[in-house]
N, C-alpha and C positions, 0 to 999 in steps of 0.2 A: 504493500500500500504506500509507504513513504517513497519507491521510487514511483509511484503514477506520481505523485504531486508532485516530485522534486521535476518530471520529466514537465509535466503542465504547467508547471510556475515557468520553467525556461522556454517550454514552447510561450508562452504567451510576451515572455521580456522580449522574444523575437520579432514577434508581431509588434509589438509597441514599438517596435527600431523604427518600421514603418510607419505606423499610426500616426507618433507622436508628431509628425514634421503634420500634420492636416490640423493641426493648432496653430499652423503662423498664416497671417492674412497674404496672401495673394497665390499665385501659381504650384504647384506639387511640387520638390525637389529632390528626388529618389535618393535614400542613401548612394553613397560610393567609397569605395577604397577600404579600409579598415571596419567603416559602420554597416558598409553592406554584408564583407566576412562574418562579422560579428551577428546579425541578423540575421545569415541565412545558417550559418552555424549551429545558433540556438534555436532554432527552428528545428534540422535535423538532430540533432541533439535529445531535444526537449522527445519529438515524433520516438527515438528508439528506445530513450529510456521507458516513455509510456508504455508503449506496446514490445519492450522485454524483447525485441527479436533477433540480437544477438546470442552469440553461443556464451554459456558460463561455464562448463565444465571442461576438465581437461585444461592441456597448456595452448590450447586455439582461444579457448574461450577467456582463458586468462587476459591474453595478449588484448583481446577485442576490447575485454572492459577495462582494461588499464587503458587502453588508446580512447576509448570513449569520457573515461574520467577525465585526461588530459584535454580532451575536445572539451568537455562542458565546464571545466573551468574554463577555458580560455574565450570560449563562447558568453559567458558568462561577464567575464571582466570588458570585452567587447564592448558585447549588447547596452551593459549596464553603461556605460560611459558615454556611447552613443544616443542611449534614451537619454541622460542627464543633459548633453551638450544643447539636447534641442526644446528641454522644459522653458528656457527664459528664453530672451531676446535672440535672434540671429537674422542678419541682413544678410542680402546676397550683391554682390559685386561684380560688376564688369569690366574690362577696359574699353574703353570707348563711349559715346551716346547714341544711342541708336541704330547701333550696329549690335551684330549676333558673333565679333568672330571672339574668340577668348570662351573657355568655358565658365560659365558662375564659380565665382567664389562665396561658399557661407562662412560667414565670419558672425566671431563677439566683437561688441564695439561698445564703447563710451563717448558721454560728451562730454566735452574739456573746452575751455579757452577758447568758446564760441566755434568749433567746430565738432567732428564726427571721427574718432580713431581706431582704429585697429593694427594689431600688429600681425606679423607673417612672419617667416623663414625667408632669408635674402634668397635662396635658390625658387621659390616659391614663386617671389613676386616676380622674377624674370622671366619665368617659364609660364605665366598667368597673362604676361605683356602690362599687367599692373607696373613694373619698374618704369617705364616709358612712356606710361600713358599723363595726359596733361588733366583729361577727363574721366569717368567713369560715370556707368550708369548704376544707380542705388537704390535696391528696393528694399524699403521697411515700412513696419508696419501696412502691407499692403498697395504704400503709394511709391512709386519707380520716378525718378529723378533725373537729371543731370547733374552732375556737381562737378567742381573745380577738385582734382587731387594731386596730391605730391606726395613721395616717398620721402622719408628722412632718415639719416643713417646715422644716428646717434645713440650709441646706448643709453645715454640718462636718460636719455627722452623714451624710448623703448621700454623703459625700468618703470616711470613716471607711470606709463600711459597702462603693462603689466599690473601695477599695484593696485591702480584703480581700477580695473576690469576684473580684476580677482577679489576686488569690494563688491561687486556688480554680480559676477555669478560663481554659484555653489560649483558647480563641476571643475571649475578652474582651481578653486578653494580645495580639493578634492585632491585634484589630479598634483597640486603644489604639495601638499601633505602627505600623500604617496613619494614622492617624489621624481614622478612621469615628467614634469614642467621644473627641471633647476634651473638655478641660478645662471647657468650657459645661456638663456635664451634671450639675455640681453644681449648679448654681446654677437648670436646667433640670426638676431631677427632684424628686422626694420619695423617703421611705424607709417601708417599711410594715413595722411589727414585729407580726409573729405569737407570740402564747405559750399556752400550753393554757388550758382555763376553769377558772378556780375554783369550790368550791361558795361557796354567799351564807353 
């Protein structure tokens, strides 16, 4: 009995990887990369332990369920992270206005000093075309934008803008106390500030 529910609590943190993003106002934005893993993981995960349909006996079966505990913990550490990232606030990002080419970025952001920030991985925002971009398009809370952005490559300001975002959301507060997010990501990341367009 304790493994049906152990298997159904994880099928369902699965589903939630999913679900949980049909809480932010505007368009769907399918997990990717790690959250999708983690998602589809706990999903089969969750599905075998229910329904017991590995082997347990013998050294086959040994093997199976050790490699299955392995999977649901790590399914598990996933999923759970991935539902946490998308309980609060996340904006998605583009390089350009009105253009489709860049794929979205979902980001945590803050406001600070009359503008909108977030930070990234330098490798990140070059490969995003975020490093070069003068604009970007911004959608939160459901309304999509043009804004004026710029990259800055300063750790303290990186540290700054960290500190206050990890005031802002529990999953960060999380992942900092784990210690997934060190001290390295100041000096790792950059900071992009968005602010609305002026006219010329």
């Amino acid at each position: 009995m304790p493994r049906k529910i152990i298997g159904l609590a994880l099928f369902l943190l699965g589903l939630t990887v999913f679900l949980i993003r049909l809480h932010h106002d505007g368009p769907y934005f399918p997990p990717e990369g790690g959250n999708l893993v983690g998602g589809v993981l706990a999903l089969v995960c969750g599905l075998l332990l229910f329904f017991d349909v590995l082997p347990s006996e013998g050294g086959s079966g040994f093997v199976a369920q050790g490699i299955l505990l392995l999977a649901s913990l790590l399914a598990l550490y996933l999923a759970a992270f991935a539902t946490l990232a998308e309980v609060e606030e996340v904006v998605v990002v583009r390089p350009g206005c009105g253009e489709t080419r860049g794929g979205p970025l979902r980001l945590w952001v803050i406001d600070d000093d009359g503008a909108i920030w977030a930070t990234m991985g330098r490798d990140k925002a070059t490969r995003s075309g975020i490093a070069t971009a003068r604009r970007v398009t911004l959608l939160r809370g459901g309304q999509e934008a043009c804004v004026v952005a710029a990259v800055v490559d300063d750790p303290r300001l990186v540290e700054h803008v960290s500190l206050l975002r990890e005031e802002k959301y529990l999953a960060e507060r999380i992942a900092v106390a784990l210690g997934i997010f060190g001290d390295d990501r100041f000096e790792s990341n950059v900071a992009l500030r968005m602010g609305p367009v002026t006219a010329p």
